[in-house]
C-alpha positions as CSV (number, residue, x, y, z in Angstrom):
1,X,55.3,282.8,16.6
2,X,54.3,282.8,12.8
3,X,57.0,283.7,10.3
4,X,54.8,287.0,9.7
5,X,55.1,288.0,13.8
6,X,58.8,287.1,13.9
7,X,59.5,289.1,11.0
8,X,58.0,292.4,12.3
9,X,59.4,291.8,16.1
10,X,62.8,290.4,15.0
11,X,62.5,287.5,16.4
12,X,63.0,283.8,15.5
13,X,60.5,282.0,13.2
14,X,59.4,279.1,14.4
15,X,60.8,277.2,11.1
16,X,64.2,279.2,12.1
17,X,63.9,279.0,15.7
18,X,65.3,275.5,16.0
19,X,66.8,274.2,19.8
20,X,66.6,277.7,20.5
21,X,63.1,278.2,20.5
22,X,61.2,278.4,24.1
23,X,60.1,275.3,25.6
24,X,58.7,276.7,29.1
25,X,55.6,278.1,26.8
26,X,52.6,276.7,25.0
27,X,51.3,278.2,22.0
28,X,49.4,281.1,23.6
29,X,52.5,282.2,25.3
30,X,51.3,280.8,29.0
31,X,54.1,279.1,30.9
32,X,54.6,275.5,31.2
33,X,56.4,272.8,32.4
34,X,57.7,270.9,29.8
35,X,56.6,267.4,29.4
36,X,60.1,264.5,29.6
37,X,57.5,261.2,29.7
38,X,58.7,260.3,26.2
39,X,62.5,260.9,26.8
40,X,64.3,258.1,27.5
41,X,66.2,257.7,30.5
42,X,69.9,258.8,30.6
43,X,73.0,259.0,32.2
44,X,73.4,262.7,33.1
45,X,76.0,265.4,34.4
46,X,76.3,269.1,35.0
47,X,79.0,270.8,36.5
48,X,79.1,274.7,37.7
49,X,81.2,277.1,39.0
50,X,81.2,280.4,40.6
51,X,83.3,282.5,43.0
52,X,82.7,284.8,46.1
53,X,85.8,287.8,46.4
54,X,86.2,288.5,49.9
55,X,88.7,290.3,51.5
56,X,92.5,288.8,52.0
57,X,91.8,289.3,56.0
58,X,88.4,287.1,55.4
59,X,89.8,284.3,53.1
60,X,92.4,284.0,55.7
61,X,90.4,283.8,58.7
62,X,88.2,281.0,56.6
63,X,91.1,279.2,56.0
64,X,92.4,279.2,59.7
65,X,88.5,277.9,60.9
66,X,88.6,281.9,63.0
67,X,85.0,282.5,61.4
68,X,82.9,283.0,64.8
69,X,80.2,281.4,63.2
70,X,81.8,278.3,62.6
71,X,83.6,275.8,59.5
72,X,82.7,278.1,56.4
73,X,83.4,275.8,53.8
74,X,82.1,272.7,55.9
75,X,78.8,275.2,56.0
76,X,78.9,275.9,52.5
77,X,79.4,272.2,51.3
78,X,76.0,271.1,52.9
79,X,74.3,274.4,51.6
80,X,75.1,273.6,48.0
81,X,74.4,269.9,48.5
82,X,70.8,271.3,50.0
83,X,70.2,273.2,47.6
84,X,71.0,270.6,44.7
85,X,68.5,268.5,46.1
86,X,65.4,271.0,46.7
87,X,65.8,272.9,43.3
88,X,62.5,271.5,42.1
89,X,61.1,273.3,44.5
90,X,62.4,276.9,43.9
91,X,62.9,276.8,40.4
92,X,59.4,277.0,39.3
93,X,59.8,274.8,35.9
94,X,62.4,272.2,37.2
95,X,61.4,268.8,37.6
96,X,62.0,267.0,40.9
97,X,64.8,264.4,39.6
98,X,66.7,261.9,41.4
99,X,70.2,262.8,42.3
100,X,72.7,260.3,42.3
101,X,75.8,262.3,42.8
102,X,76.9,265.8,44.5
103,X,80.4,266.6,44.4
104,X,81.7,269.8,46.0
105,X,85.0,271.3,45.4
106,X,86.4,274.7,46.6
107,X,90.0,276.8,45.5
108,X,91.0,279.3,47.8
109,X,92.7,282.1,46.7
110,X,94.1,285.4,48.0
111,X,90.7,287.1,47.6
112,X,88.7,284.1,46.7
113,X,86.9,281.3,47.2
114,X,85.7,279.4,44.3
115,X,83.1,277.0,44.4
116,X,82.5,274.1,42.0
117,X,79.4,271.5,42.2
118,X,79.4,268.5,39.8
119,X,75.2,266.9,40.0
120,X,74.8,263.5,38.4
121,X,71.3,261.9,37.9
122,X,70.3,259.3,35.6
123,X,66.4,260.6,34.2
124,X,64.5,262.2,31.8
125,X,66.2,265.7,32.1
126,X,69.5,267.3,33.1
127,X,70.6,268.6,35.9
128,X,72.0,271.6,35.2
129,X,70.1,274.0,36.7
130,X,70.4,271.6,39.9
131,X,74.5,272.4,39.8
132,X,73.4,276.3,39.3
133,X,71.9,276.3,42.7
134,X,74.4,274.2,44.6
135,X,77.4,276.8,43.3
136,X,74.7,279.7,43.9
137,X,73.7,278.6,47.4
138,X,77.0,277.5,48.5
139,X,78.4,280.6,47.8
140,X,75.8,282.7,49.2
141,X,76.7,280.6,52.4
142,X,80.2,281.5,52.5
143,X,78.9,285.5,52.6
144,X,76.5,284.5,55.3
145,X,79.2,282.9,57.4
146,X,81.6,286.0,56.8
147,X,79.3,288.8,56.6
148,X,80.4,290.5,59.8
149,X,84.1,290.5,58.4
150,X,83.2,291.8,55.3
151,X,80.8,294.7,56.3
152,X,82.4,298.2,56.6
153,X,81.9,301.1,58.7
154,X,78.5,302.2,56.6
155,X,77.1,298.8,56.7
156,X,77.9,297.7,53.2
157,X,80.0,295.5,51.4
158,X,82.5,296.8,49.3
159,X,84.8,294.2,48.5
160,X,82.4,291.2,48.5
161,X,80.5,289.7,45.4
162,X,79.7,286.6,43.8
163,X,80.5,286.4,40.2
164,X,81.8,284.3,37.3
165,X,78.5,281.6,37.7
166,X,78.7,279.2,34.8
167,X,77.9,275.7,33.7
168,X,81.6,274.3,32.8
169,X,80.2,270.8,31.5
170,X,77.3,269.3,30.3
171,X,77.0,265.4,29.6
172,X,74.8,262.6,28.9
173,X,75.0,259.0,28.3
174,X,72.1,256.6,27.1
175,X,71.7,253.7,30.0
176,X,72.4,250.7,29.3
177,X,69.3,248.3,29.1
């Protein structure tokens, strides 16, 4: 965008527009992947972190293992892990990386369960969006497993809702040659 066309839309100039300009565009706007062949490789990891509010009845009948459809969090662990490893594939602008490292970790609560997915690669790019989908996935998982528990009389869902989905950490380390 010239200085001109930033200045009568409001938006960022692309003298002013810095990191924070769009990198998933070319010039004419179209969408592209954006090209890492010229990044060096590096040490890389991204943690998330989200949470599902269920019920106190639900969280407690996850915690005995008296889901009828089986180990929620045991269910919810592979999903994330899953989905870590086939974002590239649903993300349309990801690149396929190679993941070195999942880590799952869940907190129970009263009327929680939070879920927490650290990703570690060593590449071109971060993995970010990787840990996104695991806590994402995982999550939506859990409200699969529990969904009968959860539903009231009219079919709905009242008291259930993911929320609070963030990236909590962001790293990288040159490798060592």
């Amino acid at each position: 965008m010239s200085d001109e066309e930033a200045a009568r839309s409001g938006g960022p100039s692309a003298e002013s527009a810095g990191t924070d300009a769009l990198t998933h565009t070319d010039e004419a706007g179209d969408v592209q992947m954006v090209d890492v062949g010229a990044k060096p490789d590096s040490s890389r990891r991204a943690v998330a972190r989200g949470e599902i509010r269920l019920t106190p009845e639900t969280v407690a009948a996850v915690e005995a293992d008296a889901v009828e459809k089986g180990d929620v969090l045991a269910t919810a662990r592979v999903g994330a892990v899953q989905a870590v490893k086939h974002t590239w594939e649903t993300i349309p602008m990801c690149h396929q990386i190679p993941i070195t490292n999942v880590d799952t970790e869940f907190a129970v609560g009263d009327d929680r369960i939070e879920l927490t997915v650290a990703v570690e690669t060593t590449g071109k790019t971060g993995c970010e969006m990787e840990a996104l989908e695991g806590v994402t996935t995982g999550l939506n998982t859990v409200w699969d497993m529990v969904k009968a528990a959860e539903k009231n009389a009219d079919g709905g869902y009242p008291d259930t809702r993911i929320s609070d989905v963030e990236v909590v950490e962001k790293r990288k380390r040159p490798t060592e040659e």
